[in-house]
C-alpha positions, 0 to 999 in steps of 0.5 A, spaced: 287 109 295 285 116 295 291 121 293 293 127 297 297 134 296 299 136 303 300 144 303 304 147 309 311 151 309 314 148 314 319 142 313 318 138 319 310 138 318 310 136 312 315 130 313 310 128 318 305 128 315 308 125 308 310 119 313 304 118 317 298 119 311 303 114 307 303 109 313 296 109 312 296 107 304 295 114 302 298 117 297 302 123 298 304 129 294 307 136 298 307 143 296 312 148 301 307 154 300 300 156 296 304 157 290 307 150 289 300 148 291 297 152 285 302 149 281 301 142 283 293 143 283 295 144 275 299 138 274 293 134 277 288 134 281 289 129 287 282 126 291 283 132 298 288 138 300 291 138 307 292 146 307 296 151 312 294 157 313 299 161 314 304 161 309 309 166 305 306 169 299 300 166 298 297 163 303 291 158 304 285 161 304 287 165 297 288 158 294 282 155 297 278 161 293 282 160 287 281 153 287 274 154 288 274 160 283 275 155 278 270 150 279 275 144 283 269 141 289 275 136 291 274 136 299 280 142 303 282 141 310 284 147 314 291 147 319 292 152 322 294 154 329 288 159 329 283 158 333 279 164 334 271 163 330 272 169 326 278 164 323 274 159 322 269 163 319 273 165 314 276 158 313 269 156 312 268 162 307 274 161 303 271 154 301 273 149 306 270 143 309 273 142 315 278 146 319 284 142 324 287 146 329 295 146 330 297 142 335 292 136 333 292 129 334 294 124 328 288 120 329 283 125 328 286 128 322 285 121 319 278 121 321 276 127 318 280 126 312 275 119 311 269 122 313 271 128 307 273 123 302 267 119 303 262 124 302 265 125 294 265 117 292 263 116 285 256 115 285 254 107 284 259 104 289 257 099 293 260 096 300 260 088 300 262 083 306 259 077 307 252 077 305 251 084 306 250 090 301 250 097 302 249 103 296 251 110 299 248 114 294 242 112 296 242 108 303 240 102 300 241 095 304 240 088 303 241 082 306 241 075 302 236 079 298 233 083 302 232 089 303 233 093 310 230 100 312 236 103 316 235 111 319 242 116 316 245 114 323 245 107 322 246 107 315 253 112 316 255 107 321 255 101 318 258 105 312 263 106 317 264 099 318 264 095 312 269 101 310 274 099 315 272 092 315 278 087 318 280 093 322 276 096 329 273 102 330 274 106 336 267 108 339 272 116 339 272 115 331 265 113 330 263 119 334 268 123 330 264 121 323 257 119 325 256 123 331 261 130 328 256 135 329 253 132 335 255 132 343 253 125 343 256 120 349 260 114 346 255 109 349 250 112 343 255 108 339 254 101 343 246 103 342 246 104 336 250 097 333 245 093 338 239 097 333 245 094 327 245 087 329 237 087 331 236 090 324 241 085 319 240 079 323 243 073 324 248 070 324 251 077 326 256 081 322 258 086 328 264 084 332 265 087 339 272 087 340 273 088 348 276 095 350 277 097 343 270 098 339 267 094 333 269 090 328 266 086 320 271 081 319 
């Protein structure tokens, strides 16, 4: 599982975060300000930063650059109580991929930290469950060795599936990664999991878990 360095000067925040992201399988390491962030980036690199804001000292926007600085391209997620554009402008600026807004929800912090860790895994894996095949890098699906033309969208929401296999996806989490820079409503999710099981065929490896959304066993 992917190793996360959380940065926020607030002793709470950070024993919450600590428990919730190690419950998911993640594991945790922790900086109380920008400084200790800077110290612990030194010591080794983890897979993503979830990076306050406002802090004592050196605060988030001046680590984001200096890790940039140095060349690092491991995903940043902002949080911050700063909501306004211009804040998120200079997020963005600074060198962040994404930005969260204080108080958030937990289960969307999950989900915008798999959509930033899927976007940086190591060129040539492959998902497998059951007879299905899927290469991220290059979209590439196959089926009993057949090849299967999918769009982005189909092909991101299968990733989604086959990632999370044994476990429902929400239609909300599926809008979250699919759908992010969208307004799309959720029923665009159900449509696009019929085009899935028209596309891979039988015997249908998509789920439909009433009430909940969708699930490969």
């Amino acid at each position: 599982m992917a190793e996360l360095l959380i940065v926020d000067d607030d002793p709470a925040i950070r024993r919450m975060l600590r428990r919730m992201l190690a419950a998911e399988g993640y594991e945790v390491r922790t900086a109380a300000d920008g400084g200790d962030a800077l110290v612990e980036l030194e010591r080794s690199l983890p897979d993503a930063v979830v990076l306050d804001v406002v802090m004592p000292g050196i605060d988030g926007l001046h680590v984001a650059a200096r890790m940039r600085a140095k060349g690092l391209t491991l995903p940043i997620l902002f949080l911050t109580a700063r909501d306004a554009v211009s804040d998120r402008v200079s997020g963005f600026d600074a060198g962040g991929d994404d930005y969260l807004v204080k108080p958030f929800a937990p289960a969307e912090l999950l989900v915008r930290l798999r959509a930033l860790l899927r976007r940086t895994r190591p060129p040539g894996e492959e998902f497998v469950r059951h007879d299905v095949r899927l290469d991220p890098s290059s979209r590439r699906v196959r089926r009993r060795g057949h090849e299967i033309s999918l769009t982005a969208r189909e092909s991101d929401l299968l990733e989604l599936l086959l990632r999370e296999a044994g476990r429902t996806v929400t239609r909300a989490e599926a809008l979250q990664v699919v759908w992010a820079e969208s307004d799309a409503l959720p029923n665009v999710v159900d449509r696009y999991v019929a085009y899935l099981r028209r596309k891979l065929g039988e015997p249908p490896v998509i789920e439909t878990v009433r009430g909940a959304g969708f699930r490969i066993a």
